[in-house]
N, C-alpha and C positions, 0 to 999 in steps of 0.2 A: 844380491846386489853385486855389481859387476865394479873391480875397483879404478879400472881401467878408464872408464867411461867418463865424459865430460860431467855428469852428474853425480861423482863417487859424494862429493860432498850431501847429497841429498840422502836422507835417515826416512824410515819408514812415514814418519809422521809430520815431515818437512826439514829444510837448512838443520842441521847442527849447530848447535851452539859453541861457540869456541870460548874456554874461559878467557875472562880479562886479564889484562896483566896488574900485577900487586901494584897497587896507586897508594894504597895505606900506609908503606912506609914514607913515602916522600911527603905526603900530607899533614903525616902528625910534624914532620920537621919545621916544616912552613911554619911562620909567626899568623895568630891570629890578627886575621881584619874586620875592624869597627867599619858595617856599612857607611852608619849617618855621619862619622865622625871620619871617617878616612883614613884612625889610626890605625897602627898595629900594637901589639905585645912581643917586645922582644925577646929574645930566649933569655934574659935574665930577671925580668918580669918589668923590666918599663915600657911604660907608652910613649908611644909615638902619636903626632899627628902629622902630616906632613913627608912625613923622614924627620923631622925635629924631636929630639927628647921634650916630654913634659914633664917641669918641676913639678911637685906637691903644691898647693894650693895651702896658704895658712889661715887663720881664724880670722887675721884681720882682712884680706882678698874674699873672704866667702860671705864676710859681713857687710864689708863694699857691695858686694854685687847680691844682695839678698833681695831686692825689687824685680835682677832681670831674671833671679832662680824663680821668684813667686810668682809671676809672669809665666814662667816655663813650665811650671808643676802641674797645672789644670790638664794642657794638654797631653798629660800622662797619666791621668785619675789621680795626683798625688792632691790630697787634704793640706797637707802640715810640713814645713821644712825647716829641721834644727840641724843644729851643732850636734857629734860627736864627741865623745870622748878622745876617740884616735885622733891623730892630725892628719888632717885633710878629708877627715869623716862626718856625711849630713845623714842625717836617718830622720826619713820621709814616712808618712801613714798613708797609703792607699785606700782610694774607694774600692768596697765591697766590686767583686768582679773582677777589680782590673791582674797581672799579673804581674811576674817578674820580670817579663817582656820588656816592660810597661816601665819600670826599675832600670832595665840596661839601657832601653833608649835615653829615658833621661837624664842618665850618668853622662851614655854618649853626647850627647847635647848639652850637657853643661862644662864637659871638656874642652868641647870645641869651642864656646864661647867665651871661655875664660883661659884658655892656650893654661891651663897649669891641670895634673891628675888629682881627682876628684875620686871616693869611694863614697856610692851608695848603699844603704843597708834600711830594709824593711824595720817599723819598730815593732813589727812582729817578730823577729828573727830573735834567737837566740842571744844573746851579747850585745842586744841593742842597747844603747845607755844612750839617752840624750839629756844634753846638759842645759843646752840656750837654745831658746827658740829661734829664727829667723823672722821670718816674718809667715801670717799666714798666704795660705794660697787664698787670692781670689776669688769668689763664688765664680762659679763657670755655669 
């Protein structure tokens, strides 16, 4: 191979591949973004929606709004939505199938509808404790 030649780039087997440049450190720095909810987590661990901090979310706001969470739950295979022991914690029972995916969307979806941070938790998971019901989900 001639190195001179307008084709020095071309390798036996076609083009060269040239490595990327390191994107991974600038990435991890970046705050995560909630697609459906438009938040982020900022480096200190709050949510945003907006650009706006969200409060915590207390017993009496989650008890208020427990018709538009039971409303919301079907479209995420969620069965059941209770109270936490933690403040600002519902732990939800999933239909057979669904996933965690399934979990994050509708954390994100209830953030945004209620502008205050919400923590979901499987009452499968480890540390689940549920204390009060909500109400249940809908048959869907």
């Amino acid at each position: 191979m001639v190195q001179n030649s307008p084709c020095a780039c071309l390798g036996p087997f076609g083009p060269r591949r040239r490595s990327a440049p390191n994107v991974l450190a600038k990435a991890s720095a970046a705050p995560r973004v909630h697609r459906e909810s438009g938040g982020q987590s900022a480096a200190d661990g709050r949510r945003t929606l907006g650009g706006m901090d969200l409060p915590s979310a207390d017993d009496r706001l989650l008890r208020e709004a427990a018709g538009l969470l039971a409303e919301l739950a079907p479209r995420h295979g969620i069965t059941a939505v209770e109270l936490g022991t933690d403040p600002a914690e519902l732990v939800v029972t999933l239909k057979d199938g669904r996933t965690y995916f399934d979990l994050a969307e509708f954390e994100a979806e209830a953030e945004a509808l209620l502008r205050h941070r919400v923590s979901v938790t499987s009452s499968g998971a480890p540390g689940a404790h549920p204390r009060e019901s909500l109400a249940p989900a809908p048959a869907a």
